[in-house]
VOFIDREN-400407 format. One record per residue (C-alpha): residue number from 1; x, z, y. Coordinates in steps of 0.1 Angstrom, whole numbers, plus 5000, padded with zeros to 4 digits. Layout:
<recs>
NUM	X	Z	Y
...
</recs>
This chain:
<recs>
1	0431	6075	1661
2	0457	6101	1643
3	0465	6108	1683
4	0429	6118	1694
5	0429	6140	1656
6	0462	6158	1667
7	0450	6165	1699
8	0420	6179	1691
9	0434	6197	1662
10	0462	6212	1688
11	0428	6217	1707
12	0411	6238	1681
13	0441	6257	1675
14	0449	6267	1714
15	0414	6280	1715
16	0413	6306	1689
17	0450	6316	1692
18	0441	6322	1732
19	0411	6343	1719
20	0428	6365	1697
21	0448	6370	1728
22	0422	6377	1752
23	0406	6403	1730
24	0429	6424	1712
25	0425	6456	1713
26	0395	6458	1736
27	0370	6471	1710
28	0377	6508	1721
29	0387	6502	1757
30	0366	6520	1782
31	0344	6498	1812
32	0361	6498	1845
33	0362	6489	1878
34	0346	6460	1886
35	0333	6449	1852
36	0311	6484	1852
37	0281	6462	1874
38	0280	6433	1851
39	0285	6461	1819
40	0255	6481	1836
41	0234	6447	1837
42	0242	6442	1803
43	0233	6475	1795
44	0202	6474	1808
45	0190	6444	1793
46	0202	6459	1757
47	0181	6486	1765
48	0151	6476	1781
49	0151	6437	1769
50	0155	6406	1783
51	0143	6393	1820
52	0150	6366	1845
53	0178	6381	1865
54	0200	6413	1856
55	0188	6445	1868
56	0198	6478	1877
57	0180	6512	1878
58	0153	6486	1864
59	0150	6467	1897
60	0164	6424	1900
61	0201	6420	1911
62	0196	6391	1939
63	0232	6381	1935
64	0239	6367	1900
65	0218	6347	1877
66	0211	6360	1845
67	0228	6339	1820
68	0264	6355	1819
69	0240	6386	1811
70	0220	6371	1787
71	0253	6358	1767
72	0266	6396	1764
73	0230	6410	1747
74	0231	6381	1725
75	0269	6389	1718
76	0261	6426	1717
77	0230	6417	1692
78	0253	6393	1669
79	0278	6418	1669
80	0256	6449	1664
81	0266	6471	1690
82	0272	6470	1729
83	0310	6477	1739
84	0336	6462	1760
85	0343	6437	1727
86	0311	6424	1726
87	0312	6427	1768
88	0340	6405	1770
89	0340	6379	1745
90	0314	6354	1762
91	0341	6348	1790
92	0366	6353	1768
93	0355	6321	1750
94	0351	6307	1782
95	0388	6314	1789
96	0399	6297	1756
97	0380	6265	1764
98	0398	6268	1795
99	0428	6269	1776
100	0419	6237	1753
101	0405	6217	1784
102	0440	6220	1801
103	0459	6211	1770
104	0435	6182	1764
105	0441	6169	1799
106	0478	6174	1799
107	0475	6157	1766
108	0464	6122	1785
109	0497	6119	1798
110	0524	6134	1769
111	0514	6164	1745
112	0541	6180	1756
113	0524	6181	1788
114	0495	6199	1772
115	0515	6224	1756
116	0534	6237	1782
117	0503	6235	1803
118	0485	6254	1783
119	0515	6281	1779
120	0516	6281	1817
121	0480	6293	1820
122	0487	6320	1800
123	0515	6330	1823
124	0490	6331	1850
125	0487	6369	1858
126	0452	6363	1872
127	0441	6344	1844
128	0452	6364	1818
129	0435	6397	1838
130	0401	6375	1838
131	0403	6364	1806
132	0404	6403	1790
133	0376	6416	1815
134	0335	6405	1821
135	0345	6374	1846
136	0319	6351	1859
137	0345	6333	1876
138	0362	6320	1841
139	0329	6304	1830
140	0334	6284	1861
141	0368	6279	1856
142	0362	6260	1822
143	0336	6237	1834
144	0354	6228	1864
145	0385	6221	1833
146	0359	6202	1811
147	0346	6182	1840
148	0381	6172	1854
149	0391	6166	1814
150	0362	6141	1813
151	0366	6121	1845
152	0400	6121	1844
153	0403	6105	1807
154	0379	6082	1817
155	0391	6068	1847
156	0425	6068	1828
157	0409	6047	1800
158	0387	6022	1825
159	0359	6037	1812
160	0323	6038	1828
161	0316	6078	1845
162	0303	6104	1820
163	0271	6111	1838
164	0256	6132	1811
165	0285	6154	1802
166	0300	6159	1838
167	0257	6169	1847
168	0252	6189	1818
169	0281	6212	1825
170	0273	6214	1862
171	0241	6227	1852
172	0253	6251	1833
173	0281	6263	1859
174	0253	6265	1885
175	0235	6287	1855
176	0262	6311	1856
177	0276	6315	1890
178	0247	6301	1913
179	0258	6279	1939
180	0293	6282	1939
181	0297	6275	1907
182	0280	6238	1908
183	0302	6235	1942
184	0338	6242	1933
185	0334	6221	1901
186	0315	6196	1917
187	0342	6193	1950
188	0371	6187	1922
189	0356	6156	1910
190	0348	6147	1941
191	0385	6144	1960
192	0396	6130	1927
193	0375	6101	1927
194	0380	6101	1967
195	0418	6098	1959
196	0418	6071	1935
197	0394	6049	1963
198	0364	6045	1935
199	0338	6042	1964
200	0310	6036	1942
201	0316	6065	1922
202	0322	6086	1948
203	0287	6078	1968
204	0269	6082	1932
205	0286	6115	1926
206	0277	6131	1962
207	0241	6114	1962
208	0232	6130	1923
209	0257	6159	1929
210	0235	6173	1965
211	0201	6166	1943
212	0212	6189	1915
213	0223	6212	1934
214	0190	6216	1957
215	0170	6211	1923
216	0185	6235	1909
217	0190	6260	1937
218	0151	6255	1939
219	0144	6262	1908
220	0163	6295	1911
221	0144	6309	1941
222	0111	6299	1922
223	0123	6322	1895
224	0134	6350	1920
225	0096	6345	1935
226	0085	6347	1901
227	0102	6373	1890
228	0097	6396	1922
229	0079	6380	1947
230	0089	6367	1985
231	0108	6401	1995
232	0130	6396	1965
233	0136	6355	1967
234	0146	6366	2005
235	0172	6386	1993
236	0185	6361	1964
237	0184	6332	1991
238	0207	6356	2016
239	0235	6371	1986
240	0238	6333	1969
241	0241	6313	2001
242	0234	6323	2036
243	0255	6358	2030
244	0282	6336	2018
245	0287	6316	2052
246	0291	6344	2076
247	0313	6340	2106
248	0327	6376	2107
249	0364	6362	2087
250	0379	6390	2067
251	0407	6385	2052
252	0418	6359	2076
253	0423	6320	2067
254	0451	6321	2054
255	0441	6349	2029
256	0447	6324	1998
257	0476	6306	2003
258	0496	6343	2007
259	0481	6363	1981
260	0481	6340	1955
261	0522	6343	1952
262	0514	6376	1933
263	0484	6373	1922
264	0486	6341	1906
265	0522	6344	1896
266	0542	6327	1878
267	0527	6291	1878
268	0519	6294	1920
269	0549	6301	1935
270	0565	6278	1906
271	0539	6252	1911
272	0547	6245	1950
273	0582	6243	1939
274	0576	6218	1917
275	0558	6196	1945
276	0587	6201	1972
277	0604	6187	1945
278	0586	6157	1937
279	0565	6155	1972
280	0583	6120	1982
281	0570	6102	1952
282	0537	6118	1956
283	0524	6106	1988
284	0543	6072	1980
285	0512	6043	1984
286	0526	6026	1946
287	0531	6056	1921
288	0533	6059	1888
289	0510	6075	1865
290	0526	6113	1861
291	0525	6109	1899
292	0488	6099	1908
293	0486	6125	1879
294	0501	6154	1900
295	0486	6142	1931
296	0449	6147	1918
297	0462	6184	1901
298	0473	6190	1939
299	0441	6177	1956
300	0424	6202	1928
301	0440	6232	1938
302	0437	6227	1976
303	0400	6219	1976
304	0389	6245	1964
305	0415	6270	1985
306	0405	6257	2016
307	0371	6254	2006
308	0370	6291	1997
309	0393	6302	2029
310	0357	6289	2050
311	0331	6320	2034
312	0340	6354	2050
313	0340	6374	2014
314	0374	6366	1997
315	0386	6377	1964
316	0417	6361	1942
317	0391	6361	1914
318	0369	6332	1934
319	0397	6307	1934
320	0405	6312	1895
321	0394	6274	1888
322	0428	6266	1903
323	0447	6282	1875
324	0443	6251	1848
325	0455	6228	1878
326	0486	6255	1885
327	0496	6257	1850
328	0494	6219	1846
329	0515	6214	1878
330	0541	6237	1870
331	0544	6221	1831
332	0558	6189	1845
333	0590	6206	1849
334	0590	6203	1814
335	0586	6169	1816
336	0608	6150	1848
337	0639	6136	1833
338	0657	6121	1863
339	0649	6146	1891
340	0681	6168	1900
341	0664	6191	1919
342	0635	6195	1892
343	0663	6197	1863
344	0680	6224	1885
345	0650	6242	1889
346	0639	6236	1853
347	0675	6260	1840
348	0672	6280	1863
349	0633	6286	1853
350	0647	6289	1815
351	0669	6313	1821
352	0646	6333	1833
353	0627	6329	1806
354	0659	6337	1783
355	0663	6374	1798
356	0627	6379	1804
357	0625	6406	1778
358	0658	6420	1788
359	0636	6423	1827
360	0609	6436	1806
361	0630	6463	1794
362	0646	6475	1827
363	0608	6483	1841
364	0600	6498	1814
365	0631	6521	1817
366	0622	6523	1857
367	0584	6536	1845
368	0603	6557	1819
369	0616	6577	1846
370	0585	6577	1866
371	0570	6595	1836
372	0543	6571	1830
373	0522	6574	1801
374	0535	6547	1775
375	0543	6539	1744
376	0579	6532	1749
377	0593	6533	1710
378	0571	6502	1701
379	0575	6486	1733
380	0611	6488	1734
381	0613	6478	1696
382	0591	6451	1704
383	0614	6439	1734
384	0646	6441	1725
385	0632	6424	1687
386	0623	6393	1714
387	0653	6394	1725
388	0670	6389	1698
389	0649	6362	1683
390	0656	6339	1715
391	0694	6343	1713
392	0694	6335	1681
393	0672	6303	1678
394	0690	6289	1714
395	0655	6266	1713
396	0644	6258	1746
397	0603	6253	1740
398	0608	6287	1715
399	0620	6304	1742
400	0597	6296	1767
401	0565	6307	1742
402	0581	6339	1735
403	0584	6345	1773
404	0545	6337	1775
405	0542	6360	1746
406	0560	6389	1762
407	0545	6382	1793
408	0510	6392	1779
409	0526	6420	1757
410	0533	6435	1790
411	0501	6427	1809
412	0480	6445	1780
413	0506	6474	1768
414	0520	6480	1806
415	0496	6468	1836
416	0466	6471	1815
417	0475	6506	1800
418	0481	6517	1831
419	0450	6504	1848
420	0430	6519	1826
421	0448	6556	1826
422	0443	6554	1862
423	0406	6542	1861
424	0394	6564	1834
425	0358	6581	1838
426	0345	6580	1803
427	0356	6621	1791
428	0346	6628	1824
429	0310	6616	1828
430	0311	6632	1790
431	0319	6663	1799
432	0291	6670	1829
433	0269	6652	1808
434	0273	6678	1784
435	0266	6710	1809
436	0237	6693	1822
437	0221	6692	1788
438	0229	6729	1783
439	0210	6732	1813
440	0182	6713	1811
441	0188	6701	1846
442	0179	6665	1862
443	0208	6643	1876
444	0212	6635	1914
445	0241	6622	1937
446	0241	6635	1973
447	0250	6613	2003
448	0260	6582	1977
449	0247	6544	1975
450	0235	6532	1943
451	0272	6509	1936
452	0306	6518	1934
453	0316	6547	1913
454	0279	6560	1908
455	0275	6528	1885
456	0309	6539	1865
457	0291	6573	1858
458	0258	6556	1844
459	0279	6529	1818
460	0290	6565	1802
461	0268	6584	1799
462	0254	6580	1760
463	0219	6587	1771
464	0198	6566	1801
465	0189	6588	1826
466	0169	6584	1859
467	0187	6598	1886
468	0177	6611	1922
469	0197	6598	1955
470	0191	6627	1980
471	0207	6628	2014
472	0191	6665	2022
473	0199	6694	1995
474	0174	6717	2009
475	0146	6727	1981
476	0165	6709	1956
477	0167	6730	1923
478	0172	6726	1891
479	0199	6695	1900
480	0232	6683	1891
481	0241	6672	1920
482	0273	6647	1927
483	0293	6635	1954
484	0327	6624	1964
485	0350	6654	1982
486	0347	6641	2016
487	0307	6644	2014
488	0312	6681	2000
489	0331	6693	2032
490	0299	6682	2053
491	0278	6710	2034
492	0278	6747	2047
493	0295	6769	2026
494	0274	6797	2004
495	0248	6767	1997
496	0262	6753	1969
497	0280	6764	1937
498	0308	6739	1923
499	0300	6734	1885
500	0334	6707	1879
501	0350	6686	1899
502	0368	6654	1887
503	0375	6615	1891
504	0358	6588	1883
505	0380	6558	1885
506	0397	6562	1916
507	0377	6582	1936
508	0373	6621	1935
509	0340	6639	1931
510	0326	6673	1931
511	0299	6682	1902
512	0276	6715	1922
513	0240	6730	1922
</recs>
């Protein structure tokens, strides 16, 4: 009993600690990249109220469900105001569950397991990006945590299946993601139960799982009909599942298991290190409980990898379900006692973790002299203060936190910083918006489709505005018209007068009349 209060009070704690973490300092952080679609949805919705699926230029999205949505305008209307804060702390929360769930299920076995696994998720670069940024993919990456968390500790404990937990939070996946989001979760629990031989189970979970899913996939194209008719359920039917199936394969196969060593550095590359390590125990018929442990972490991770490698679209945000798994896999380094080559491995790892300030430092002093725009005093004072704090303590679990705290002191004052300086639109959009007002004039974009950049520009400006798509300038007056330089250089010259030019994110436009 005091063992189930700890560990839910280490619980409790993981999950708000990981939420001040995941949004500090976003309160007046500009929208960009690809969170500007799911800001505009929101936006949208704040403005115009709320409706069955997001929209855009008032018009149904056919490709996400509205709940994720829905939670930022009731975040926005808790909190008063719509901004990246308020944005970002539904699947922000989601990441912090994420957080508790893998603690809780490293927990089963040693809480020292659940520490450092929850530690390790943290120093997940992808993780950490998605947990600071509008991520559909994290609410699925909880669930998928919760469910595993549930099944596992029941099998672990000869305890019948949680039906109504493990179904209720599949709903609720599906209610976010569509789909993919009942699948992935869905897929984890199935190899699990496929691994430990529970037949019965197994035929229960794939008979109930395929009914939910087409129950519920029903009752999402009876909304889409509802909502917008047969042309419209078409299109949701196409972008949720057929679209998602397409033969054309780009990236290739492989796409995952490559990228992932940056992206989802430190625990991937550390993770299949691990598992070389510990491989002939694993796939030994008699192993002991760490091991079956590990094995069903493993079967976690590749499931949903090679499940993913099969759809044509891949991004490393798809596969973010794997990270709890990772993180978990990489914290029984922490944990093997007898294993040379783990124990090896393990120093070497801390010593890492030892200078990782120090490594901190000599990029910053590389970016220095690249003249990028930080704030080096505080992040030097904060570094080298690190630094000092882990030579003198000499404490092994001390110094690994502090590495996952510098870690995301990096990620949010260096790769985020500069992310954001490179992505910036906001005084921009301000700016035209301003001469445009002067003038009275109407707002169009030449030769451009309705995504992309043109959706950065509508998130900032202050005002909503119904703009014009025009592929022919001719008898256009009275127009600010804007489009990227290449389209500019297709116009004769004398039939048009530049107002501004500028950049919006990455990509340079041209602001003329």
């Amino acid at each position: 009993m005091a063992s189930t209060f700890r560990s839910a009070l280490d619980a409790i704690i993981i999950f708000f600690c990981g939420l001040i973490l995941f949004t500090f300092g976003l309160y007046h952080q500009e929208i960009i990249s690809f969170e500007s679609r799911f800001y505009l949805f929101a936006l949208e919705m704040w403005r115009h109220g709320v409706t069955l699926f997001p929209t855009t230029y008032h018009a149904p999205y056919p490709d996400y469900p509205v709940t994720s949505t829905l939670l930022i305008y009731l975040s926005a209307k808790l909190f008063g105001g719509l901004n990246k804060f308020t944005a970002v702390l539904p699947s922000a929360i989601a990441a912090g569950f994420s957080l508790s769930a893998t603690y809780l299920t490293g927990a089963l076995q040693t809480r020292r397991w659940g520490w450092y696994g929850a530690g390790f998720l943290i120093f997940t670069l992808t993780f950490l990006t998605e947990a600071r940024t509008i991520s559909l993919d994290m609410y699925v990456t909880a669930f998928t945590s919760w469910i595993f968390y549930f099944a596992y500790k029941a099998n672990l404990q000869e305890k019948t299946f949680p039906w109504i937990k493990v179904l209720l939070l599949l709903v609720m996946s599906f209610a976010v993601r569509g789909p993919v989001g009942m699948v992935i979760p869905a897929s984890v629990i199935w190899i699990f139960y496929f691994l430990e031989k529970d037949w019965k189970s197994l035929i229960l979970l794939s008979i109930t799982g395929l009914l939910l899913l087409l129950f519920c996939t029903g009752m999402l194209l009876l909304a889409a009909y509802w909502d917008a008719g047969a042309q419209f359920l078409q299109k949701v039917l196409t972008m949720e599942v057929s679209g998602r199936l397409q033969e054309n394969q780009t990236p290739a196969y492989y796409f995952y298991f490559v990228e992932n060593i940056g992206a989802y550095a430190v625990t991937y590359l550390l993770a299949i290190l691990v598992v070389l390590g510990c491989f002939p125990k694993i796939i030994q018929r008699d192993v002991s409980s760490h091991m079956r442990f590990l094995r069903a972490l493993i079967a976690w991770v590749l499931i949903i990898m090679i499940g993913l490698s099969i759809p044509a679209d891949k991004k490393v945000r798809y596969i973010l379900p794997i990270a709890p798994a990772l993180a978990l896999i990489s914290a029984y380094l922490f944990i093997s006692l007898k294993n040379k080559y783990l124990q090896r491995l393990k120093k070497g790892f801390y010593l890492i973790c030892w200078i990782f300030p120090l490594l901190a430092l000599g990029v910053l002093s590389f970016l220095y002299q690249k003249q990028v725009n930080l704030n080096y005093g505080m992040l030097s004072v904060s570094l080298i203060f690190l630094q000092l704090v882990m030579l003198i303590l000499q404490n092994k679990d001390a110094v690994f936190f502090l590495a996952v705290f510098t870690f995301f002191l990096v990620n949010v004052f260096v790769v985020e910083k500069i992310n954001l300086d490179s992505n910036r639109a906001r005084d921009f959009v301000q700016y035209v918006e301003k001469l445009r007002a002067a003038q009275h004039a109407k707002l169009g974009f030449y030769r451009e489709g309705k995504d992309g950049w043109v959706i950065k520009y509508l998130i900032n400006m202050q005002q909503e505005d119904n703009p014009v798509f025009i592929s022919d300038i001719k008898d256009v007056h009275d127009v600010f018209m804007i489009t990227s330089e290449e389209n500019i250089q297709t116009l004769p010259s004398g039939s048009f007068k530049i107002i501004a030019t500028g950049k919006i994110g990455h990509d340079k436009v041209v602001v003329f009349q």
